[in-house]
MDTraj code that builds the backbone (N, CA, C; nanometers):
import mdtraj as md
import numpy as np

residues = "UNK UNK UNK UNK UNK UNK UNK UNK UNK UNK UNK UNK UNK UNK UNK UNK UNK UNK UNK UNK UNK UNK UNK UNK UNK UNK UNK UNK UNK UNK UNK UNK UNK UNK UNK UNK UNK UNK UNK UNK UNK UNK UNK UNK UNK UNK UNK UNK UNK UNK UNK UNK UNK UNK UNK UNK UNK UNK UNK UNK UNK UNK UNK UNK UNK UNK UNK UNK UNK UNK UNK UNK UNK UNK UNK UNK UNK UNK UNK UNK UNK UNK UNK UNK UNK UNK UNK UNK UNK UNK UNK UNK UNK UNK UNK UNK UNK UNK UNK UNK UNK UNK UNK UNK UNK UNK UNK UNK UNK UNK UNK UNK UNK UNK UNK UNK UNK UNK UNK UNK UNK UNK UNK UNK UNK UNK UNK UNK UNK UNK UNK UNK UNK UNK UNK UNK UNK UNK UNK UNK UNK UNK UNK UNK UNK UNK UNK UNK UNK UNK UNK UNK UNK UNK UNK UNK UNK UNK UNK UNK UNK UNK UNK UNK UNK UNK UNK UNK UNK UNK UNK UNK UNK UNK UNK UNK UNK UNK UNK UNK UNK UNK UNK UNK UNK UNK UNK UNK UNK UNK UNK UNK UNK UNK UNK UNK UNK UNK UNK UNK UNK UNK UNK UNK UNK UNK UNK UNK UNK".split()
xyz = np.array([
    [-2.2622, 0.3496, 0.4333],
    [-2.1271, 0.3410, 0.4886],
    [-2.0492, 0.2282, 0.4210],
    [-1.9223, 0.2336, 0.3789],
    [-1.8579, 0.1540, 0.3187],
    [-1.7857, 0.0559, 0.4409],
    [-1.8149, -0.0702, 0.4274],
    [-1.6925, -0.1850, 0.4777],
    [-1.5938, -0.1798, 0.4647],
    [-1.4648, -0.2341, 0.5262],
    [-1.3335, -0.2170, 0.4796],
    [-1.3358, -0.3612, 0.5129],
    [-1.2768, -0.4222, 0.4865],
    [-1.2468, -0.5620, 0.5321],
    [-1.1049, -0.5705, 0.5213],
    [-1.0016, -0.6173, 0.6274],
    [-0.8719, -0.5656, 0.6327],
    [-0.7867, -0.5797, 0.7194],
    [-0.6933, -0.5976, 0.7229],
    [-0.6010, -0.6273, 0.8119],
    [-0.4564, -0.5535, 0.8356],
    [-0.3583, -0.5446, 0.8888],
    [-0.2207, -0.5144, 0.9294],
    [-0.1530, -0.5101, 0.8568],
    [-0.1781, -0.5155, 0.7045],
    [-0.0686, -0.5297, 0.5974],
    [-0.0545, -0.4020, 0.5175],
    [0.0749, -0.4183, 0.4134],
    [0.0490, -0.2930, 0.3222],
    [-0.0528, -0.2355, 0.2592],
    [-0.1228, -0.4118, 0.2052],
    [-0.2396, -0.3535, 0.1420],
    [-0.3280, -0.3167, 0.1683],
    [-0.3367, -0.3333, 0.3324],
    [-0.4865, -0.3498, 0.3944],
    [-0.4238, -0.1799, 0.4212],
    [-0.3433, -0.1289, 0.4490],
    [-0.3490, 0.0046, 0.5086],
    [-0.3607, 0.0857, 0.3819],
    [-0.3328, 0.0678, 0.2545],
    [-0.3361, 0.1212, 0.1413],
    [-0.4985, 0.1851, 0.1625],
    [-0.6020, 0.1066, 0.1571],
    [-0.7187, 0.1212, 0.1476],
    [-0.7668, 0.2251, 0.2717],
    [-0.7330, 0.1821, 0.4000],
    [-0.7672, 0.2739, 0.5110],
    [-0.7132, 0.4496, 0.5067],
    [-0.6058, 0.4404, 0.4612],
    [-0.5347, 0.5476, 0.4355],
    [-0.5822, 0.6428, 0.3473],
    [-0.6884, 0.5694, 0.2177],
    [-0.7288, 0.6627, 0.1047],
    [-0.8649, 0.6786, 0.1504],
    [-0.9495, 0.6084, 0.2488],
    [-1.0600, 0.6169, 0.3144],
    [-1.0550, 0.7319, 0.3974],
    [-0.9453, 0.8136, 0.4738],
    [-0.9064, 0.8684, 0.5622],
    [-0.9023, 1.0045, 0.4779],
    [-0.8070, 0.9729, 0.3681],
    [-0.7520, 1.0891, 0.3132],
    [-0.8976, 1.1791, 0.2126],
    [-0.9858, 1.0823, 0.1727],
    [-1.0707, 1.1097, 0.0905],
    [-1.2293, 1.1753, 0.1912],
    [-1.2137, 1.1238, 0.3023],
    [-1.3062, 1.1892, 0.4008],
    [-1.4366, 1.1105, 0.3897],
    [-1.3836, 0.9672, 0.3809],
    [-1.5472, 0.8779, 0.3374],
    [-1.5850, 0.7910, 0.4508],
    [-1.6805, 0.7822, 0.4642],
    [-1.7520, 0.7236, 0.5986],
    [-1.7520, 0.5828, 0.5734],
    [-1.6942, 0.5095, 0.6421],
    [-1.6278, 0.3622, 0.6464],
    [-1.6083, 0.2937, 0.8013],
    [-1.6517, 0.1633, 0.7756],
    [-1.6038, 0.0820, 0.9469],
    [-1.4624, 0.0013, 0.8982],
    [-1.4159, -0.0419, 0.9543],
    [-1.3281, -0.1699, 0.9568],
    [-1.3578, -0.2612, 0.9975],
    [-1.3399, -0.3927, 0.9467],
    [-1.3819, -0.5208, 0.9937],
    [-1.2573, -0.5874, 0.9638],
    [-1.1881, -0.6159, 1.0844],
    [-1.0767, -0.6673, 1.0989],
    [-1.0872, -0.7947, 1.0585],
    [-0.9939, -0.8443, 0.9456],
    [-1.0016, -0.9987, 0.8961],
    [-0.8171, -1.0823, 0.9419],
    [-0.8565, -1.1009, 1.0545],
    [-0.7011, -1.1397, 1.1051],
    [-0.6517, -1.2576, 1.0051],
    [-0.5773, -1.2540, 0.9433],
    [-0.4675, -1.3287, 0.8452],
    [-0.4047, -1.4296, 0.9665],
    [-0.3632, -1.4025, 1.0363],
    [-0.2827, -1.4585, 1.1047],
    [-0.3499, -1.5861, 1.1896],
    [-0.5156, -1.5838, 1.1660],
    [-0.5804, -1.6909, 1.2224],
    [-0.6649, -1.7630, 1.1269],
    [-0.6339, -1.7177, 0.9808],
    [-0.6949, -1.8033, 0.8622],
    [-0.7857, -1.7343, 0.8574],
    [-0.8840, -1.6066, 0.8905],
    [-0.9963, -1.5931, 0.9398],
    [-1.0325, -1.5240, 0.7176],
    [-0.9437, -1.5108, 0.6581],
    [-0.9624, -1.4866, 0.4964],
    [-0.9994, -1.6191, 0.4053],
    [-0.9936, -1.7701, 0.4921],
    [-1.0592, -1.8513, 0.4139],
    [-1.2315, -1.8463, 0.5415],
    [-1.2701, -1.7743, 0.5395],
    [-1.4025, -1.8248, 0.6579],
    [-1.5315, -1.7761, 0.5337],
    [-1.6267, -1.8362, 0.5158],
    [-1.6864, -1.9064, 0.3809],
    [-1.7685, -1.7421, 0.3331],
    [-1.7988, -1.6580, 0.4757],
    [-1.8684, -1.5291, 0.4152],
    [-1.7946, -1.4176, 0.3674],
    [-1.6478, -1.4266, 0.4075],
    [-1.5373, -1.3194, 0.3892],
    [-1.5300, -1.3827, 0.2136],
    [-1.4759, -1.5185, 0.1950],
    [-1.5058, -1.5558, 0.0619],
    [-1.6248, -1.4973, -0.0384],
    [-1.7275, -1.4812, 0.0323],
    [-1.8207, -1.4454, -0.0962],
    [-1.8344, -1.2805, -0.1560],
    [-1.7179, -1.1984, -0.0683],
    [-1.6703, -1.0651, -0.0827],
    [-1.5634, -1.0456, -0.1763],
    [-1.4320, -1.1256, -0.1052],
    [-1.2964, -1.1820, -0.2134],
    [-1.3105, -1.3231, -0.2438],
    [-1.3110, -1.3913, -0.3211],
    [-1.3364, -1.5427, -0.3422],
    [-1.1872, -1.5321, -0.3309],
    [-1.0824, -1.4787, -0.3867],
    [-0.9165, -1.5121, -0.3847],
    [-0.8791, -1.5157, -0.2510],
    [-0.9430, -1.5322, -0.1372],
    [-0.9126, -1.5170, 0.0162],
    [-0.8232, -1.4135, 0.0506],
    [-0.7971, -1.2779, -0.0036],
    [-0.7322, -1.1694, 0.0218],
    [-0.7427, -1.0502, 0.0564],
    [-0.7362, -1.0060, 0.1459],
    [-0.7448, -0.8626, 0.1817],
    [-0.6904, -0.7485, 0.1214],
    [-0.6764, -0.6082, 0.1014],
    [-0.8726, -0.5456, 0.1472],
    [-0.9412, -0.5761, 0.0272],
    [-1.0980, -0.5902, 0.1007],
    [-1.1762, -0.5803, 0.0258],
    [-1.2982, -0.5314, 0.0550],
    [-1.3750, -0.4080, -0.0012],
    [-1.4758, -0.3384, 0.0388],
    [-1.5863, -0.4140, 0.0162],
    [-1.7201, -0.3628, 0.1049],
    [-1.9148, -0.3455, 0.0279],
    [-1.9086, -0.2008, 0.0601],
    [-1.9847, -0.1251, -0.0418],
    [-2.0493, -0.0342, -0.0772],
    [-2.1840, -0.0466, -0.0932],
    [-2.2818, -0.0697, -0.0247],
    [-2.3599, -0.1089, -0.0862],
    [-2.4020, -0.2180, -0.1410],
    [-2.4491, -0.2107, -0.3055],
    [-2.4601, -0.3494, -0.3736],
    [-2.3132, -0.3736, -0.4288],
    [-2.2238, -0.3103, -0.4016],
    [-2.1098, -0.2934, -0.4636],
    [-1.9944, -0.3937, -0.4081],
    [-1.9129, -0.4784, -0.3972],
    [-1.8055, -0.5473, -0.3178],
    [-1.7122, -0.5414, -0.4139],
    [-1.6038, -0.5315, -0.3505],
    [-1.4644, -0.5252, -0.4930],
    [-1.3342, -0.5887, -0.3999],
    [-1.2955, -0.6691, -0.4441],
    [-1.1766, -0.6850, -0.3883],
    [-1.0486, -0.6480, -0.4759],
    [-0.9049, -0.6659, -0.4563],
    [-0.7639, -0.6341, -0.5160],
    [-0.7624, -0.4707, -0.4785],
    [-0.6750, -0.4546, -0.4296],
    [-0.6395, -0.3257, -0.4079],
    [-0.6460, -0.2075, -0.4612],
    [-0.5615, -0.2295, -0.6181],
    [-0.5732, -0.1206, -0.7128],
    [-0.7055, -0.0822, -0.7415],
    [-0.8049, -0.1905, -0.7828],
    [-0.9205, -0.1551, -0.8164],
    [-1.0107, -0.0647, -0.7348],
    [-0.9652, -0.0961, -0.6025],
    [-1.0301, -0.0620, -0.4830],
    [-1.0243, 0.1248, -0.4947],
    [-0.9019, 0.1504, -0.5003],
    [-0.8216, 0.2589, -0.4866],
    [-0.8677, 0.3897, -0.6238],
    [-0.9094, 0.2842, -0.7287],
    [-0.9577, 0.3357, -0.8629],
    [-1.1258, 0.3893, -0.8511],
    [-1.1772, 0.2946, -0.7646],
    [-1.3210, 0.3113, -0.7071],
    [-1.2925, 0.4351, -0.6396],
    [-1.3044, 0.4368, -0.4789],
    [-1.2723, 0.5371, -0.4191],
    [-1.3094, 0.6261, -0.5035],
    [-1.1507, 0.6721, -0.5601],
    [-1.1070, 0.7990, -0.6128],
    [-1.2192, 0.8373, -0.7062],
    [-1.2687, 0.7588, -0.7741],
    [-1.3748, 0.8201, -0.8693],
    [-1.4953, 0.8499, -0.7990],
    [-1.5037, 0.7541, -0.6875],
    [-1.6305, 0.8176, -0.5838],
    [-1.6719, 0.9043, -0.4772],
    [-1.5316, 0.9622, -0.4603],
    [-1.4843, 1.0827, -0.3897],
    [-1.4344, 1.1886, -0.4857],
    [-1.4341, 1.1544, -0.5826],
    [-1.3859, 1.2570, -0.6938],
    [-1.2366, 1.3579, -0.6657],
    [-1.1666, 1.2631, -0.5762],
    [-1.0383, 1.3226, -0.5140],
    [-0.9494, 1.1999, -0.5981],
    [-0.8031, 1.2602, -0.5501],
    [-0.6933, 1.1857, -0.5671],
    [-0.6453, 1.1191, -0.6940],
    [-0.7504, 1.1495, -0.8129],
    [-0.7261, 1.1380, -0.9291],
    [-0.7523, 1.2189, -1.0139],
    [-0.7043, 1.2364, -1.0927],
    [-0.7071, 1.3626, -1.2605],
    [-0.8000, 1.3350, -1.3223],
    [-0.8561, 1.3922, -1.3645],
    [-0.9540, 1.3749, -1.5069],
    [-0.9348, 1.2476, -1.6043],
    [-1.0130, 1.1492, -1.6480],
    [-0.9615, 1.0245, -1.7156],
    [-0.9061, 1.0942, -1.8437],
    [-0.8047, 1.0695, -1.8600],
    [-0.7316, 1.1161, -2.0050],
    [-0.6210, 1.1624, -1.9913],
    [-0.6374, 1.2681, -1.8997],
    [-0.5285, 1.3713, -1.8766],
    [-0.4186, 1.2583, -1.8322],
    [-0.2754, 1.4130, -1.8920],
    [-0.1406, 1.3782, -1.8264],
    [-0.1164, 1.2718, -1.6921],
    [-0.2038, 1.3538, -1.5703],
    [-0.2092, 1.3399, -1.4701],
    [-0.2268, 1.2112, -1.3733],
    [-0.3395, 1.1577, -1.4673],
    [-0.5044, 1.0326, -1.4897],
    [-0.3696, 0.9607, -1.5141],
    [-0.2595, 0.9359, -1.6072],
    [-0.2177, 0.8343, -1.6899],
    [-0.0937, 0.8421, -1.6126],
    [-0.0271, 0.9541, -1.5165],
    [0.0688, 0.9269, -1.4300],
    [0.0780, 0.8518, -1.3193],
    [-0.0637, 0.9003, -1.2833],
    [-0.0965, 0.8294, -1.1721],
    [-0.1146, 0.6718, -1.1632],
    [-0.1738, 0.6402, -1.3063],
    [-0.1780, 0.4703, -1.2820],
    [-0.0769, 0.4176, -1.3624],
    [0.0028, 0.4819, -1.4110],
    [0.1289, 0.4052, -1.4005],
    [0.1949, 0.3773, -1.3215],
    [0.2274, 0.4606, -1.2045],
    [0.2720, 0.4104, -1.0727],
    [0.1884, 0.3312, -0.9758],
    [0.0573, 0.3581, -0.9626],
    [-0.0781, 0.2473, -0.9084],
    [-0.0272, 0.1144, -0.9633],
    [0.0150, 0.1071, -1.0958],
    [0.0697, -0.0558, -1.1662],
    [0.1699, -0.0743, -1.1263],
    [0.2650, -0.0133, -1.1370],
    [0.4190, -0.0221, -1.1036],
    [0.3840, -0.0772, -0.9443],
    [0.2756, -0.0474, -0.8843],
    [0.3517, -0.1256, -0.7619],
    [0.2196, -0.2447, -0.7201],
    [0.1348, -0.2336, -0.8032],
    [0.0515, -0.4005, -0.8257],
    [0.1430, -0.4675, -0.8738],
    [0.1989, -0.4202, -0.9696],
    [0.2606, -0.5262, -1.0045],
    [0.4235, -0.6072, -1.0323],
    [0.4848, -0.4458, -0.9936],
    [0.6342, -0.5211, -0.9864],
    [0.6681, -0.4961, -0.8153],
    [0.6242, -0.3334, -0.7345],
    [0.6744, -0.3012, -0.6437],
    [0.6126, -0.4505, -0.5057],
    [0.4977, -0.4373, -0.4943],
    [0.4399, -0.4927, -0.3619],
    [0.4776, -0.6819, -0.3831],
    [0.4642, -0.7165, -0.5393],
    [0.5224, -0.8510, -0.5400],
    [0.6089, -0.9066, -0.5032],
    [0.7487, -0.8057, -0.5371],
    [0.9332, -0.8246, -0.5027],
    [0.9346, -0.8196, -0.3527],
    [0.8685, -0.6688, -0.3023],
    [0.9003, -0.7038, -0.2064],
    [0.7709, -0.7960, -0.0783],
    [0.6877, -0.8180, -0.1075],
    [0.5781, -0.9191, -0.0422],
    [0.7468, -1.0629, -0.0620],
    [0.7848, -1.0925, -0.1335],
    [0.8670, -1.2024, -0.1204],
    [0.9832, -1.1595, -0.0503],
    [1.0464, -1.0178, -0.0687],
    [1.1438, -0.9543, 0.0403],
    [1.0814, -1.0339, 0.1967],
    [0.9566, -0.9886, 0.2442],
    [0.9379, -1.0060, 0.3314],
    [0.9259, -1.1544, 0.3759],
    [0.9047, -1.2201, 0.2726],
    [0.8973, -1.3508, 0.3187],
    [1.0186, -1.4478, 0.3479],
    [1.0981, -1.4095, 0.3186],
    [1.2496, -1.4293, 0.3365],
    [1.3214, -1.3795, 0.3752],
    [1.3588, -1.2550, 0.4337],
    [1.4241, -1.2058, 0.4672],
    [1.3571, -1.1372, 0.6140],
    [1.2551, -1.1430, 0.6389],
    [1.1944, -1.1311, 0.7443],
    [1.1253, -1.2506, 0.8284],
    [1.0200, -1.3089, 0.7844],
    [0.9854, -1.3932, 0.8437],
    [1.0307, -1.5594, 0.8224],
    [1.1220, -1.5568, 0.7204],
    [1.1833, -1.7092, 0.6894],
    [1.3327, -1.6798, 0.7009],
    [1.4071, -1.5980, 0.7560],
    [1.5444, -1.6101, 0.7443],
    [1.6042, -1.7353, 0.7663],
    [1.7035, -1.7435, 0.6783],
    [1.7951, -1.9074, 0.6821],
    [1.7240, -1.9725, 0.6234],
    [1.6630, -2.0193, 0.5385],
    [1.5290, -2.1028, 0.5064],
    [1.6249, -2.1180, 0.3381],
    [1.6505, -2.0097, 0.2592],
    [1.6732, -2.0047, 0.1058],
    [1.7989, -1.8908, 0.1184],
    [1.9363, -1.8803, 0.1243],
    [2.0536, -1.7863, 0.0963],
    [1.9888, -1.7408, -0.0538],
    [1.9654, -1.8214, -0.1362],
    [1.9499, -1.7991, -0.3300],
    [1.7840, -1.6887, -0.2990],
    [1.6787, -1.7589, -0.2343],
    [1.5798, -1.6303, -0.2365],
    [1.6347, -1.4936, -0.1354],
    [1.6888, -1.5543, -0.0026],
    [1.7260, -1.3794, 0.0353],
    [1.8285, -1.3036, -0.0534],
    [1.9221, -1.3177, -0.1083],
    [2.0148, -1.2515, -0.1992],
    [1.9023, -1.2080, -0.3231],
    [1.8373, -1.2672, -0.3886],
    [1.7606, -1.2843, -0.4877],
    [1.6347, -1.1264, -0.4766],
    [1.5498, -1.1571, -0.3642],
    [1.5175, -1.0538, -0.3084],
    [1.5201, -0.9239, -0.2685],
    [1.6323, -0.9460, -0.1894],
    [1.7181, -0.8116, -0.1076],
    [1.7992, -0.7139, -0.2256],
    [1.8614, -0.8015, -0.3550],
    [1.9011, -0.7300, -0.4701],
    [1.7604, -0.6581, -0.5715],
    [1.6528, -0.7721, -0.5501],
    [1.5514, -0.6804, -0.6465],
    [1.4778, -0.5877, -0.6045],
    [1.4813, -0.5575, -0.4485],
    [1.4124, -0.4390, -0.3617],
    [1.5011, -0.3160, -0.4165],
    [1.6582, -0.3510, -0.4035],
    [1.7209, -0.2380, -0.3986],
    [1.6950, -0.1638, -0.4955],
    [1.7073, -0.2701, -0.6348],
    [1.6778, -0.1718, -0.7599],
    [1.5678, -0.1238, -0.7386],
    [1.4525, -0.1917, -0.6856],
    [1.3252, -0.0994, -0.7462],
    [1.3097, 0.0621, -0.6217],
    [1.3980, 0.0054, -0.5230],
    [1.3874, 0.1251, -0.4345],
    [1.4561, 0.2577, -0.5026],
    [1.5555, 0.1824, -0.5766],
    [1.6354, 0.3099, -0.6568],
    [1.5364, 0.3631, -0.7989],
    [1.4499, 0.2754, -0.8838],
    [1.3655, 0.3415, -0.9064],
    [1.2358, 0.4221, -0.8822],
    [1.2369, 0.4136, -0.7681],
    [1.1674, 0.5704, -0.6985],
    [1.2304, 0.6653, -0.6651],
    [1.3553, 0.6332, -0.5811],
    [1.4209, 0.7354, -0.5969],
    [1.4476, 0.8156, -0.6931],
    [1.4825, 0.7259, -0.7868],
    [1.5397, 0.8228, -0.9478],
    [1.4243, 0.9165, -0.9722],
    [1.2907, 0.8656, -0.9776],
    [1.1976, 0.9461, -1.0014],
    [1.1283, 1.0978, -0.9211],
    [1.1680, 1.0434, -0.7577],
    [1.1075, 1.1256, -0.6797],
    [1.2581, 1.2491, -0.6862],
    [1.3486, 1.2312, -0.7651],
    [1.4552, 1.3261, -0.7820],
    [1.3767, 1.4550, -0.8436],
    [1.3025, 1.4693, -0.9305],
    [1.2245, 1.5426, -1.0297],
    [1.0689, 1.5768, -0.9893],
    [1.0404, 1.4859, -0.8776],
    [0.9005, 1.5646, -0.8708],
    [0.8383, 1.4785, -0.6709],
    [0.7843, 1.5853, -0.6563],
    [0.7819, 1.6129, -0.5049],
    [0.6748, 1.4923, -0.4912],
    [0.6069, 1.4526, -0.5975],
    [0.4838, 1.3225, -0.5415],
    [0.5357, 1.2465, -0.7085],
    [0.4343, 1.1035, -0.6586],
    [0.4184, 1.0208, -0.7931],
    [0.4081, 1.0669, -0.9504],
    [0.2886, 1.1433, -0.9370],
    [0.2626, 1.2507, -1.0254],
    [0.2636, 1.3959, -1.0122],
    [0.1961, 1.4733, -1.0544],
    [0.2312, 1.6263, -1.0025],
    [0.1605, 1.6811, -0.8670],
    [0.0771, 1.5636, -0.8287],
    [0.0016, 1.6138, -0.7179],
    [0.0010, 1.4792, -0.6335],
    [-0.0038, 1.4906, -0.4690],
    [-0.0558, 1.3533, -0.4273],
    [-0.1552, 1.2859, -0.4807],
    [-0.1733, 1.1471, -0.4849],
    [-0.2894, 1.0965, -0.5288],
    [-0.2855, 0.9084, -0.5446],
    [-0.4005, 0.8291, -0.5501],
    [-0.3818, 0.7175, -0.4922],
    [-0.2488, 0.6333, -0.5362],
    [-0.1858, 0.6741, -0.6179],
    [-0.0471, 0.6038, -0.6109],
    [0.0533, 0.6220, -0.4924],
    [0.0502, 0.7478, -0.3834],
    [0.0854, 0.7539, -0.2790],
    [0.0403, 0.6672, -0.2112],
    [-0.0838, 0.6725, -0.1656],
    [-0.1436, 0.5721, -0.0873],
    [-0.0954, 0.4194, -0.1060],
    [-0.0780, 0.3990, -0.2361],
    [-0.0382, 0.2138, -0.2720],
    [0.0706, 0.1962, -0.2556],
    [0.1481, 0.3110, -0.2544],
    [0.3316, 0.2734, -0.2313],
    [0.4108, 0.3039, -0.1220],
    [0.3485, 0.3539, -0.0616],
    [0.4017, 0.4178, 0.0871],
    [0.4173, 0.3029, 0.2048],
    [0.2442, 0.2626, 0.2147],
    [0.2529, 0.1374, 0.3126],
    [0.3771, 0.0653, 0.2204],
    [0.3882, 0.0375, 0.1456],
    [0.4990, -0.0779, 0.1387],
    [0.6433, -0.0137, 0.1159],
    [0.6160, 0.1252, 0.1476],
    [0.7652, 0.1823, 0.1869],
    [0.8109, 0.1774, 0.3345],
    [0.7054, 0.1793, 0.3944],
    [0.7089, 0.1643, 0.5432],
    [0.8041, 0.0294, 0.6214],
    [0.7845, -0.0605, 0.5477],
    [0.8174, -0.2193, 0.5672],
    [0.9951, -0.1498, 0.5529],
    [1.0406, -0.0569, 0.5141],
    [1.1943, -0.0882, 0.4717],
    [1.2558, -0.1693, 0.5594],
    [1.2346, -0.1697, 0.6556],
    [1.3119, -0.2711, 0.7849],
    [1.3052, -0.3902, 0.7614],
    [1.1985, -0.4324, 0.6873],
    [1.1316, -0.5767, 0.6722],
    [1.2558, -0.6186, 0.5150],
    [1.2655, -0.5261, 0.4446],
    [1.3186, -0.5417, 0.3161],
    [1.4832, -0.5532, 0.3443],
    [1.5323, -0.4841, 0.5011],
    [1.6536, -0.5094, 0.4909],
    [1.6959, -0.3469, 0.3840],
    [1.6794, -0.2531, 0.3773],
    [1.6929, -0.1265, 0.3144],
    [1.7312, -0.0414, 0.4002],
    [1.8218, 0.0518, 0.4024],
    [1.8644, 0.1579, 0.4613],
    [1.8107, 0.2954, 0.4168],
    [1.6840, 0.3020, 0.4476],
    [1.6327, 0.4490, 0.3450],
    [1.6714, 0.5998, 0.3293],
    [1.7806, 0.6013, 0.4363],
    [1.8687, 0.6772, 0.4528],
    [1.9518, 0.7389, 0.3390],
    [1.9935, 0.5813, 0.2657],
    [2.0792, 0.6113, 0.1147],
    [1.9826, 0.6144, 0.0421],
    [1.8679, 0.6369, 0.0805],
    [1.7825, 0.6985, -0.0969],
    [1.7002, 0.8140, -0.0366],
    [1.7618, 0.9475, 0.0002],
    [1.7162, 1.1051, 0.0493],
    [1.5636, 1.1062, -0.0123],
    [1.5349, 1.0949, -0.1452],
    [1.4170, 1.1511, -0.2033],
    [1.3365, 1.0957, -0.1591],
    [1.3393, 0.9809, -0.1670],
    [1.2341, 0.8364, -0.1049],
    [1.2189, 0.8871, 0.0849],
    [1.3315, 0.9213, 0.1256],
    [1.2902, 0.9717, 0.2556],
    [1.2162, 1.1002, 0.2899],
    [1.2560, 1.1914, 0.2245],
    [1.1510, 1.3030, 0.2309],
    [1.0349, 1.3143, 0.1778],
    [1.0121, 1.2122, 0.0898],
    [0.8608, 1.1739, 0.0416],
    [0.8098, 1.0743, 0.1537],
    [0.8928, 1.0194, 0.2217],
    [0.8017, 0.9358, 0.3063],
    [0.7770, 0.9653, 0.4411],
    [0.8597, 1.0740, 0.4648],
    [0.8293, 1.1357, 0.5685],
    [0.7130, 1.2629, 0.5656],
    [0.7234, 1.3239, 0.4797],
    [0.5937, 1.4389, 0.4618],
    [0.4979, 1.3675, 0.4347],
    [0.4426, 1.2577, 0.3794],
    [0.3758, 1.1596, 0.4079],
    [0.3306, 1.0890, 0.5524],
    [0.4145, 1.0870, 0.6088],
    [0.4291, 0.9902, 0.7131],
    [0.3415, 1.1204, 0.8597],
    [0.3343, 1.2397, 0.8228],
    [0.2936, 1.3324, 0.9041],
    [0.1637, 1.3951, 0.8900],
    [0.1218, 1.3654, 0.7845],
    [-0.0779, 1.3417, 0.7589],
    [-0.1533, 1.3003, 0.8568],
    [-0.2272, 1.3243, 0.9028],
    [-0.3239, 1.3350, 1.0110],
    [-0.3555, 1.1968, 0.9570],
    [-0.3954, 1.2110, 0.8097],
    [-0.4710, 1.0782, 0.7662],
    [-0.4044, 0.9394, 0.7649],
    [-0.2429, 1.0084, 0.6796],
    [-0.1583, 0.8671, 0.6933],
    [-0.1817, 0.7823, 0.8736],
    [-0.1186, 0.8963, 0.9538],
    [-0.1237, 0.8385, 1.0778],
    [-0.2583, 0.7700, 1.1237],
    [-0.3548, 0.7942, 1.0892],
    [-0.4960, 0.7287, 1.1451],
    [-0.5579, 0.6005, 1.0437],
    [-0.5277, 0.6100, 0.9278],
    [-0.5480, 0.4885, 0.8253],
    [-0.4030, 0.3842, 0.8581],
    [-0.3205, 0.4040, 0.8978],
    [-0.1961, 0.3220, 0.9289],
    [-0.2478, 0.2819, 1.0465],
    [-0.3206, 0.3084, 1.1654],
    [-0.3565, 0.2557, 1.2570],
    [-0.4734, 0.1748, 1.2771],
    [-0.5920, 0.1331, 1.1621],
    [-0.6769, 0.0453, 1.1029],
    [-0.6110, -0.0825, 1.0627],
    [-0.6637, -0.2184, 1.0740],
    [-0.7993, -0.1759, 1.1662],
    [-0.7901, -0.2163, 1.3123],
    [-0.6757, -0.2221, 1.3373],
    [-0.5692, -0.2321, 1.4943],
    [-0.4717, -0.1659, 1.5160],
    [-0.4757, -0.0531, 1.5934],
    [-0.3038, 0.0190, 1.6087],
    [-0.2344, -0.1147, 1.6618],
    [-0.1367, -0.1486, 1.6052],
    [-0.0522, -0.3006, 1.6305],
    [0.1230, -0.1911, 1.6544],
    [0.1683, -0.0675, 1.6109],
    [0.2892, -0.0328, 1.6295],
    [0.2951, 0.0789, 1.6029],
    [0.3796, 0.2660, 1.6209],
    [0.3589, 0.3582, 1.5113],
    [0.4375, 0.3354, 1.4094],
    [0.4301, 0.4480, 1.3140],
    [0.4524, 0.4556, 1.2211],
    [0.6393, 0.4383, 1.1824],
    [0.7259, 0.3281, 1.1406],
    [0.8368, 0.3642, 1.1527],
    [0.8967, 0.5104, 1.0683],
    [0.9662, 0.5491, 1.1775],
    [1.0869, 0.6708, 1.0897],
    [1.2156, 0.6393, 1.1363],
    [1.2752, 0.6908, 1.0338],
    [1.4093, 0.6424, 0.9923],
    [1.4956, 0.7751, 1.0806],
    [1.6118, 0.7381, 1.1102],
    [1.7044, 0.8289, 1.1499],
    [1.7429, 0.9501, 1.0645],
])
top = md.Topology()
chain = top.add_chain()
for i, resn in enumerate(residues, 1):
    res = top.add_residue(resn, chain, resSeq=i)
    for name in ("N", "CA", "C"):
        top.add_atom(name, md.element.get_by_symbol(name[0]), res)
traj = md.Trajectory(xyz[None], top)
């Protein structure tokens, strides 16, 4: 049985969600953030970076998300293409796109504009302008094709939870249609709904008007 180690966040639901969707036998072990409980010295010897999620498999432990998500999929033999293919190389371009530009911009969206308001005018403006663009580059994309790539697959899973937050980002997802109907046929998965509720139902799922 695989560990989840994990908490209430985008990333932590990223992982529960592809656990769900992939049909793999997994516990949760809730690592509350909110009580330091990611510096406690045995959670360290899983992620040494004190960050959530992070799996055991076995002899196996992996922490960072993407990687996590790259595992999985190759060990469920779901949610990813053949290594090579079109498909394989669509998919982790968007898996990157949101390691590394999407969940960063807005992880600081949230930190300012949600839980530090008044604190920095120069970071909330700063923020709230670089969400928008990148929200408009999904949109632009999801104009042309009904998922990330031609099929669902773990780049859904990594970008969704942090589509969910739009409230947190200060976004009206309303003005970006594509992004809403992708996140809503999403948002109605047996699996989304039950990996979004790991490893504490804490709220449901927001939908937008």
């Amino acid at each position: 049985m695989i560990e989840l180690y994990t908490w209430t966040t985008p990333n932590g639901r990223k992982i529960s969600i592809a656990l769900e969707e992939m049909g793999l036998d997994y516990r949760s072990i809730p690592i509350d953030i909110t009580k330091d409980q990611q510096f406690d010295p045995d959670f360290l010897k899983i992620s040494p970076s004190n960050k959530i999620p992070a799996i055991k498999d076995g002899n196996t432990t992996l922490f960072e998300s993407g990687a996590i998500l790259i595992y999985l999929a190759r060990k469920s033999g779901k949610f990813l293409a053949p290594e090579g293919s079109a498909e394989y190389w669509a998919t982790l371009k968007w898996l990157m796109w949101q390691m590394g530009t999407f969940g960063p911009i807005l992880g600081q969206a949230h930190h300012f504009l949600f839980y530090n308001q008044g604190k920095s005018e120069y970071a909330e403006k700063r923020y709230h302008t670089e969400s928008q663009k990148l929200y408009q580059v999904l949109e632009n994309h999801l104009a042309n094709s009904e998922y990330l790539a031609e099929e669902i697959s773990i780049a859904e899973f990594a970008i969704w939870p942090w589509v969910s937050r739009y409230e947190y980002h200060q976004v009206d997802i309303t003005q970006f249609p594509n992004i809403k109907r992708w996140y809503l046929q999403l948002a109605k998965r047996p699996a989304f709904i039950k990996g979004y509720a790991e490893p504490i139902d804490v709220n449901s799922i927001p939908i937008p008007s």
